[in-house]
C-alpha positions as a Markdown table, in Angstrom:
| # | Residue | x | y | z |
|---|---|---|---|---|
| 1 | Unk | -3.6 | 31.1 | -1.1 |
| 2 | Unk | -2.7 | 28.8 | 0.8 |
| 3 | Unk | -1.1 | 24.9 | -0.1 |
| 4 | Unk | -1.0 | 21.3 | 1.6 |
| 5 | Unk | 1.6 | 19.1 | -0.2 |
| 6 | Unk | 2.6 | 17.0 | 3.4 |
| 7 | Unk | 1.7 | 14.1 | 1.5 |
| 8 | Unk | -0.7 | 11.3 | 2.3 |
| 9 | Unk | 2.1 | 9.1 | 3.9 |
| 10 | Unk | 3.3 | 10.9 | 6.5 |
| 11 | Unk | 2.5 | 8.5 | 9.7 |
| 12 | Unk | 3.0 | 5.0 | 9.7 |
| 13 | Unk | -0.3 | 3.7 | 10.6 |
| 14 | Unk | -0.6 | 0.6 | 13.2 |
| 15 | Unk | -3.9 | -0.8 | 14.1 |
| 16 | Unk | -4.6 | -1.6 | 17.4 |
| 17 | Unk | -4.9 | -5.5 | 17.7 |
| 18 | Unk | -6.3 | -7.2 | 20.8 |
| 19 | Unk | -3.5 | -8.2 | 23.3 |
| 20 | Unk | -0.8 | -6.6 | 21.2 |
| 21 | Unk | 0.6 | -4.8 | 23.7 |
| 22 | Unk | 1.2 | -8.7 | 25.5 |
| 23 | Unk | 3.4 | -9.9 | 22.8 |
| 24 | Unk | 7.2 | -10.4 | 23.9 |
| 25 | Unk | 8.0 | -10.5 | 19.9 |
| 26 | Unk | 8.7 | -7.3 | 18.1 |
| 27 | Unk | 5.9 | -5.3 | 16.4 |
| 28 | Unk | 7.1 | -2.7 | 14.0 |
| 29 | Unk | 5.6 | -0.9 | 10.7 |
| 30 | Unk | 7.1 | -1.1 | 7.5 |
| 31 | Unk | 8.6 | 2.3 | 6.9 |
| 32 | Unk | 10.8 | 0.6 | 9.9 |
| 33 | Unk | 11.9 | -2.1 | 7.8 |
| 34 | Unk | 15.5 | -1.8 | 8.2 |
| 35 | Unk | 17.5 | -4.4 | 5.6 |
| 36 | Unk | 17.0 | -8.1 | 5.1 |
| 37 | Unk | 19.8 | -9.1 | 7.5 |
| 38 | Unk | 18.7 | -7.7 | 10.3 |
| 39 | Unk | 15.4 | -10.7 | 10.6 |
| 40 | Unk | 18.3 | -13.5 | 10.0 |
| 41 | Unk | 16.8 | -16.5 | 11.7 |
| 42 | Unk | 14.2 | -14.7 | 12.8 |
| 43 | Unk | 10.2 | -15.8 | 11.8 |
| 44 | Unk | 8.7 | -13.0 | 10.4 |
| 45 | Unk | 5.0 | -12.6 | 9.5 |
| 46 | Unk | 3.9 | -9.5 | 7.4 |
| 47 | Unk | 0.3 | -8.1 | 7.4 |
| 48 | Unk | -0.9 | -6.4 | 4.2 |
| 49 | Unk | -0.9 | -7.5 | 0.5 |
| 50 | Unk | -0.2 | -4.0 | -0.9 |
| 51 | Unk | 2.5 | -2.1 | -2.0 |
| 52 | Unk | 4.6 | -1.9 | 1.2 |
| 53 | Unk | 4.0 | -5.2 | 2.0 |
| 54 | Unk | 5.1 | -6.5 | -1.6 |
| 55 | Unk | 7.9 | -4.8 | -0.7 |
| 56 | Unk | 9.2 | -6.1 | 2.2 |
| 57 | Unk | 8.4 | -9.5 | 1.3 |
| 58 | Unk | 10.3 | -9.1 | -2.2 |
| 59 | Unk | 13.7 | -8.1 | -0.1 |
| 60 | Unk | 13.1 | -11.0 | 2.5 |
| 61 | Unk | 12.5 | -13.8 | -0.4 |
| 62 | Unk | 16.1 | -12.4 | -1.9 |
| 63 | Unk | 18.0 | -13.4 | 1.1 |
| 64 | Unk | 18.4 | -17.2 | 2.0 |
| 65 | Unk | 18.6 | -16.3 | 5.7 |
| 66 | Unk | 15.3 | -15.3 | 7.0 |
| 67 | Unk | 13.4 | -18.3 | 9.0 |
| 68 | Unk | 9.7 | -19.1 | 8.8 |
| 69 | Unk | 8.1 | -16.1 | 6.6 |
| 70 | Unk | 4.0 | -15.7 | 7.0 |
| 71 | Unk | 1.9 | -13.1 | 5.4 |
| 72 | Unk | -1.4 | -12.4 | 6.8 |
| 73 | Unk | -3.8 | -11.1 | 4.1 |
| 74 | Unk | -7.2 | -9.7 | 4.3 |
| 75 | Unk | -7.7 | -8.8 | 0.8 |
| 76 | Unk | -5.6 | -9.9 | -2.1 |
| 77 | Unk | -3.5 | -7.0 | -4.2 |
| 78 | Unk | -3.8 | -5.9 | -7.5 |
| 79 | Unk | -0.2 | -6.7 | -8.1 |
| 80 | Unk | 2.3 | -6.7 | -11.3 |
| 81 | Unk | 5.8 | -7.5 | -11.8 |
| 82 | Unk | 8.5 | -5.0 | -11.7 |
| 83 | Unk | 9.5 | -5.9 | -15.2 |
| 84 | Unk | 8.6 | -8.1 | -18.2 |
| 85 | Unk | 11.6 | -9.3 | -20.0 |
| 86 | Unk | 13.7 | -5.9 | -20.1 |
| 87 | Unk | 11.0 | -3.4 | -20.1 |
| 88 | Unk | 10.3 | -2.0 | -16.6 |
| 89 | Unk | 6.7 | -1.9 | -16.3 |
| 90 | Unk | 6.4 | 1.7 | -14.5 |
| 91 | Unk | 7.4 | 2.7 | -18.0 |
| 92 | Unk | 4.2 | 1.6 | -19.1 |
| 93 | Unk | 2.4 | 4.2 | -16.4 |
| 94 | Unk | 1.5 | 7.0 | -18.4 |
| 95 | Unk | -0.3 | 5.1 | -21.2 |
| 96 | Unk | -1.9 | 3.1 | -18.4 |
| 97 | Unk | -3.4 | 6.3 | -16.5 |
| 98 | Unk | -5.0 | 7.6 | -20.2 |
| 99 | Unk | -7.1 | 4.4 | -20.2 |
| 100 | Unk | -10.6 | 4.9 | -18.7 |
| 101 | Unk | -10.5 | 3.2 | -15.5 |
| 102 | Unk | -12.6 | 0.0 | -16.3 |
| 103 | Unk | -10.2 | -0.7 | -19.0 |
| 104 | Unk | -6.8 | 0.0 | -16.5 |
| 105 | Unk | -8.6 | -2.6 | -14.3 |
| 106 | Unk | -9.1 | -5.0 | -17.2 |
| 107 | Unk | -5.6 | -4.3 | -18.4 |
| 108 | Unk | -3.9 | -4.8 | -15.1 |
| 109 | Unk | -5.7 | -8.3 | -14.0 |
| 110 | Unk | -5.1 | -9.5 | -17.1 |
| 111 | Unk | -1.3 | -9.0 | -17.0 |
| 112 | Unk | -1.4 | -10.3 | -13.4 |
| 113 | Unk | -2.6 | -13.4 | -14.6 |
| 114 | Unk | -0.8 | -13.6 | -17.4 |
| 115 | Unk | 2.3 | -13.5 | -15.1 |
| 116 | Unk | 1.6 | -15.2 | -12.1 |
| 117 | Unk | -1.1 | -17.3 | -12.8 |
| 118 | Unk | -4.2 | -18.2 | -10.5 |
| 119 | Unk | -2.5 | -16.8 | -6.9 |
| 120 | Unk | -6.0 | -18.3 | -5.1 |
| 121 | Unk | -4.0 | -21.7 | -5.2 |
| 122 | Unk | -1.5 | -20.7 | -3.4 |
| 123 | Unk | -3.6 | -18.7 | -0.3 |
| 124 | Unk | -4.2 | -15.0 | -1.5 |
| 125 | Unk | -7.8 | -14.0 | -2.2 |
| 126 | Unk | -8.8 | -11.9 | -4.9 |
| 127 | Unk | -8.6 | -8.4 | -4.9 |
| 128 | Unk | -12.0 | -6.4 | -4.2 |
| 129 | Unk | -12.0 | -4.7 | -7.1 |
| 130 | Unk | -9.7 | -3.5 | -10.0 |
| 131 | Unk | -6.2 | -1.7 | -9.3 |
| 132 | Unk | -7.2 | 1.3 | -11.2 |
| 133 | Unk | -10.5 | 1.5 | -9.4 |
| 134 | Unk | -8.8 | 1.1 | -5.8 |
| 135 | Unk | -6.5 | 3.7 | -6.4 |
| 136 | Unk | -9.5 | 6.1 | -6.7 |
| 137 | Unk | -11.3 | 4.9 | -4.3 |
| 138 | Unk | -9.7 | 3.4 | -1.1 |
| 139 | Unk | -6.0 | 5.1 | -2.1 |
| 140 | Unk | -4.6 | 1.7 | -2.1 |
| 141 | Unk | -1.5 | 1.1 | -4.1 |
| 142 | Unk | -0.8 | -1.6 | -6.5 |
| 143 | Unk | 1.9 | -3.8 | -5.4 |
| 144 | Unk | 5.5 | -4.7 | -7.1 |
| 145 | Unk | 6.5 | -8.3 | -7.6 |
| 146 | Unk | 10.0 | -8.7 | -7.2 |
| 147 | Unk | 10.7 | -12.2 | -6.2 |
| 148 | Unk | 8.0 | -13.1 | -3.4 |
| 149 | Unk | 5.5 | -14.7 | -5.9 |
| 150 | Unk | 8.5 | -17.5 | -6.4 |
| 151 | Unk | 8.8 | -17.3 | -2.8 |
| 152 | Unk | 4.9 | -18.0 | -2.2 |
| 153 | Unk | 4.9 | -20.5 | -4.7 |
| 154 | Unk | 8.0 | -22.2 | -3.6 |
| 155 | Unk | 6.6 | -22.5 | -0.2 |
| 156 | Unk | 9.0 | -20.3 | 1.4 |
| 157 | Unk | 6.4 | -17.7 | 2.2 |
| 158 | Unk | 3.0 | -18.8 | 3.4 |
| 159 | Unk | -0.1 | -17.2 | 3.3 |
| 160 | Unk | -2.4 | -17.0 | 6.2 |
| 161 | Unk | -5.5 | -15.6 | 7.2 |
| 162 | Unk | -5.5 | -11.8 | 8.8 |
| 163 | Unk | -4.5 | -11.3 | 12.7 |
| 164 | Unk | -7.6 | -12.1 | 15.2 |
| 165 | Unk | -5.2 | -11.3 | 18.3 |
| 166 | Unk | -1.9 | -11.5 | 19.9 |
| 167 | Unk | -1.2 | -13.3 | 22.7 |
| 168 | Unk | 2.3 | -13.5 | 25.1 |
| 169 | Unk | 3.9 | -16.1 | 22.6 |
| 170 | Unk | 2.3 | -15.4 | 19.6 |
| 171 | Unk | -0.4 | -14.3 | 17.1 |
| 172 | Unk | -4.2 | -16.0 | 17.1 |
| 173 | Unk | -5.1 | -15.8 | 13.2 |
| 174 | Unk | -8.8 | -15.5 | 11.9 |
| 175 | Unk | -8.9 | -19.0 | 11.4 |
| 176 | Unk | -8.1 | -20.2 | 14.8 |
| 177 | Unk | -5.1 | -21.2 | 14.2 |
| 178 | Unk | -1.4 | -19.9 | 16.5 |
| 179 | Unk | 1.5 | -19.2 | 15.3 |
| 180 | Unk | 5.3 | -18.5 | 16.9 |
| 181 | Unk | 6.4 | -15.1 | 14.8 |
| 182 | Unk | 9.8 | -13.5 | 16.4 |
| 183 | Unk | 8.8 | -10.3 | 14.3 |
| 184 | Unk | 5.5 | -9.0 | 13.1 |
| 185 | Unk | 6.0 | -6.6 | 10.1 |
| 186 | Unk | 2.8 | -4.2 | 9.7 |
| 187 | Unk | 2.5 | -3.4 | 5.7 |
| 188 | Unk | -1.0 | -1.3 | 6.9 |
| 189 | Unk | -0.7 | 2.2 | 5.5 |
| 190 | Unk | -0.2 | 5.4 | 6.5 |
| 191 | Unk | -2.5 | 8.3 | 7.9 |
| 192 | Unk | -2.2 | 11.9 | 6.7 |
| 193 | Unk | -1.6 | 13.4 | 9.8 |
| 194 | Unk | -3.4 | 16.7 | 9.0 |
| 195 | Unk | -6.4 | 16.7 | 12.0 |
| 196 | Unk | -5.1 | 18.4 | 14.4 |
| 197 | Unk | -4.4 | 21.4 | 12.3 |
| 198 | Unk | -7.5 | 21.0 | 9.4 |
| 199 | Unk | -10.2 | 18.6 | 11.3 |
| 200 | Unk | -12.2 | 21.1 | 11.8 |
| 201 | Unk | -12.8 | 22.7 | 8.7 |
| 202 | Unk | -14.2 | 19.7 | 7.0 |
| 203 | Unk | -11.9 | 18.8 | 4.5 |
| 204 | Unk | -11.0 | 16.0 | 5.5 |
| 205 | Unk | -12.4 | 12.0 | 5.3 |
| 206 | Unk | -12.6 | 9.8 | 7.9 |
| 207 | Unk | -8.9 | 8.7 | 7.2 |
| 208 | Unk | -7.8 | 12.2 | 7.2 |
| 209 | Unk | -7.3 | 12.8 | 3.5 |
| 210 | Unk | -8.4 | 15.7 | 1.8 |
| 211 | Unk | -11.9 | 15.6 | 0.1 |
| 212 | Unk | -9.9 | 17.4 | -2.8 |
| 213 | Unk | -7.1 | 17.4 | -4.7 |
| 214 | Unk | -4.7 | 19.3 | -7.4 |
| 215 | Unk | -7.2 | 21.6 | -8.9 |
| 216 | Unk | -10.1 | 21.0 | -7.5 |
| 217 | Unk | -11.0 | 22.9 | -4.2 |
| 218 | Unk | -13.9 | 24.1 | -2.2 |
| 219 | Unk | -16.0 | 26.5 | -3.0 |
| 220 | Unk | -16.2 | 27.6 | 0.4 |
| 221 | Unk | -12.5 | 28.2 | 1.3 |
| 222 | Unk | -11.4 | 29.2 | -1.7 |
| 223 | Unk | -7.4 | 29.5 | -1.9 |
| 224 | Unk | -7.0 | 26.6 | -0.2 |
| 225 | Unk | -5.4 | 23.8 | -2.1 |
| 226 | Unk | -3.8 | 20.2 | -1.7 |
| 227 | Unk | -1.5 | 18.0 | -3.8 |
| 228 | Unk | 0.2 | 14.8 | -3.5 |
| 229 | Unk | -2.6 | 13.6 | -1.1 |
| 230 | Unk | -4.2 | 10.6 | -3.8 |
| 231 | Unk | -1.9 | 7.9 | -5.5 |
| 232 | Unk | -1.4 | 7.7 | -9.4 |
| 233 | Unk | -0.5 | 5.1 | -11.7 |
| 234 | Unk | 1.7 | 7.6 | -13.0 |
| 235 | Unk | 3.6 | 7.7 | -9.8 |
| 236 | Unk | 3.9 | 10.4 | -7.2 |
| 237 | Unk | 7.0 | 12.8 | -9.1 |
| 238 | Unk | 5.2 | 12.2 | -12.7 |
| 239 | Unk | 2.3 | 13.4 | -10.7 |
| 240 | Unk | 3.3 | 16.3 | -8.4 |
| 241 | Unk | 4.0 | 18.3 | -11.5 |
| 242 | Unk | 0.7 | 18.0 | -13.4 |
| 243 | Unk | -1.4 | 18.7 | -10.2 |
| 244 | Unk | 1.2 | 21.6 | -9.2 |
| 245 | Unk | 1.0 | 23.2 | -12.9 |
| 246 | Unk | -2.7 | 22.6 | -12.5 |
| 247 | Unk | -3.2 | 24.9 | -9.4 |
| 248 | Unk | -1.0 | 27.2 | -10.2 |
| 249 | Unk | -3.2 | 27.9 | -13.4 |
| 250 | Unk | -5.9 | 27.9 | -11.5 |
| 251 | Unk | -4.7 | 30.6 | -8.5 |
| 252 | Unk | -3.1 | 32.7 | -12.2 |
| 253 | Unk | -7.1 | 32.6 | -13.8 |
| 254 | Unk | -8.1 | 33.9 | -10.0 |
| 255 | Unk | -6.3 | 36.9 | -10.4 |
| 256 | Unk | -6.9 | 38.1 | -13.9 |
């Protein structure tokens, strides 16, 4: 037997913009973050509405000395707060991943809204679909509020259309319209990293994750298992040891 548990985040994923490689700003991806203070003064725009880029914008609206803060969105997140009065909300994970998925969905916008309000007003567009249902299907993650919503609302953080192109000076947006970033943060995901060793055996989708996970496998190379390559609401550790004690009951009922 045989197990992959490299995780579905192990490279930083870029995408290759048009004239990117002409900018004389910085381009970096969010594992690179770094803290707050380091983009003092600087004008930063972040691309991506999910998790990571939640993220990085929630540590750049608590400090009062980042300039001119953008945030390019394609999609809008499925996106909750980090807490509600004293409870934090992950506590809440392991009742939310019983729910059948249509009713996670249901559950989730309606808390969003409940918190933040109507986000369209303020630039983001909707989500594509629900945050339980993305999970399963394009691995996205469902984003943290903590503190860029007040941000976005104050003003301090404006949302802009996705990235068209770079040029020397700048970014070209889909709109048409330029703007001057210093920095340009890429909140765009991660890649598996697992082709060169299993794209081959066809096990993999066309973002190099595994077609299965915990204890499911293929019946055609049997004692070959991954874990840890599809998010949970129930978070990554909650997770690792359900899907672990999963295969391991599964490799124990082989052997019998």
């Amino acid at each position: 037997h045989g197990g992959g548990a490299t995780g579905r985040d192990r490279q930083p994923f870029i995408p290759a913009w048009k004239g990117m490689r002409d900018f004389s700003g910085r381009i970096l991806h969010s594992a690179d973050f770094g803290r707050a203070s380091d983009y003092a003064g600087k004008k930063v725009l972040v691309v991506g509405a999910g998790n990571s880029g939640f993220d990085v914008l929630n540590h750049l609206a608590a400090g009062t000395e980042t300039g001119q803060i953008w945030l390019a969105a394609r999609n809008g997140p499925a996106l909750l707060p980090k807490r509600i009065g004293k409870i934090a909300v992950h506590r809440l994970s392991p009742f939310m991943a019983s729910l059948p998925t249509w009713m996670a969905d249901a559950a989730m916008a309606a808390t969003q809204r409940l918190v933040f309000g109507d986000l369209r007003k303020y630039g983001l567009p909707p989500a594509p679909s629900g945050g339980a249902s993305r999970l399963g299907s394009d691995y996205t993650a469902i984003a943290a509020d903590d503190g860029a919503v007040d941000a976005i609302k104050a003003g301090r953080i404006a949302v802009v259309p996705q990235i068209s192109a770079f040029r020397r000076d700048g970014v070209i947006l889909a709109n048409g319209r330029a703007i001057a970033p210093d920095v340009v943060i890429a909140a765009t995901g991660y890649r598996t990293g697992l082709e060169p060793m299993l794209g081959g055996l066809g096990v993999l989708d066309a973002k190099g994750v595994p077609l299965f996970n915990g204890a499911d496998s293929d019946p055609n190379l049997p004692g070959l298992w991954f874990t840890g390559m599809r998010p949970s609401i129930r978070g990554c550790f909650a997770n690792a040891g359900i899907l672990g004690a999963a295969i391991a009951g599964k490799i124990a009922g082989r052997k019998r």
